[in-house]
N, C-alpha and C positions, 0 to 999 in steps of 0.2 A: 504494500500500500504506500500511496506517495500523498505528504497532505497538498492539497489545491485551493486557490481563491478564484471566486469571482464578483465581478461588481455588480448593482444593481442591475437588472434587467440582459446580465448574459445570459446566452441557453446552454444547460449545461448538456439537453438531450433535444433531437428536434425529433417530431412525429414522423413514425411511417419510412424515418431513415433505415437504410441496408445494415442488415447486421456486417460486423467487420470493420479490422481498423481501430476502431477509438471506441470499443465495447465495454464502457466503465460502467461500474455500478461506484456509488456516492452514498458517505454516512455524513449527516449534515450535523458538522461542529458546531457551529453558530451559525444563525442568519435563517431566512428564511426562503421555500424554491415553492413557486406555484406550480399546479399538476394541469396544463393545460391540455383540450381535446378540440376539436376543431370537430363541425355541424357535418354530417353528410352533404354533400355538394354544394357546402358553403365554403367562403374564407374567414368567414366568423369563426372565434373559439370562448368556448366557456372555460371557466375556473374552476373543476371539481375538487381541488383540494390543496391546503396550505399544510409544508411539512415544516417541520421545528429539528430544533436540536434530538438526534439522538435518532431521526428516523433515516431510512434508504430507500430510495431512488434507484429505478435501472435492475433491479433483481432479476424480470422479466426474460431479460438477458441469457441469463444462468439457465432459464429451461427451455430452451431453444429457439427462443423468437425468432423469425428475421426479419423480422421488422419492428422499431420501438413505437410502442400502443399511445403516447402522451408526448408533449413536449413538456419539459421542465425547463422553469425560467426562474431564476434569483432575483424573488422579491425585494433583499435586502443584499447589502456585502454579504458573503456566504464564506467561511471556515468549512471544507471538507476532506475526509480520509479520500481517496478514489483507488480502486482497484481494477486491475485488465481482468476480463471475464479469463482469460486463462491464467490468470494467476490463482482463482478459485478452482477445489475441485468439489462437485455436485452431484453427488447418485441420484438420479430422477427415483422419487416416490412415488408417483402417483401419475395416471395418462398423461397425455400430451394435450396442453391444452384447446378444446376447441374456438372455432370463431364464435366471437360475441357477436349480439346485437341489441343493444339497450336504445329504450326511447325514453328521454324526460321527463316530468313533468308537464313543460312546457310545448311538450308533443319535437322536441329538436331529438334528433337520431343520430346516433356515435355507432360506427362497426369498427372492431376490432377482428382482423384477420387474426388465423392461427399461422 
């Protein structure tokens, strides 16, 4: 693990990027990273979730994505550990995830490919 900074509003993960290359998972030291999702066949994205100290990012990684499901973007200055997905070793527990398909509330639709 290497520690990393970033400043407000860098992406530490963009959506739907290729697995490969720069496949970090992130434990957030300080600061805070927004879990951003982007509408089906919009450019709009919602906020589903603000993580804090002490959570991780990027795990998704480790069971075989190839592609990452959210962008995360630093709310704030952000302190983080970051690790190469092959720096981790993972025995799959459990299947291989399948595609999602959730609809909001607000009737707005997010697919996650498997």
């Amino acid at each position: 693990a290497k520690p990393v900074t970033f400043r407000k509003s860098d992406l530490l993960i963009k959506e739907s990027e290729e697995a490969g290359g720069e496949d970090r998972i992130y434990l957030i030291i300080d600061g805070r990273v927004d879990v951003n999702l982007t509408a089906v066949g919009s450019d709009s994205h919602e906020t589903i979730a603000t993580l804090k100290e002490g959570d991780i990012v990027g795990e998704l990684i480790l069971l075989g994505r190839v592609r990452r499901s959210a962008s995360v973007v630093a709310r704030d200055p952000v302190e983080a550990m970051a690790w190469q997905k092959d720096e981790l070793k993972v025995k799959p527990m459990w299947p291989r995830i399948m595609d999602k398909h959730f609809i909001a509330e607000d009737g707005t639709e997010y697919y996650f490919p498997a």
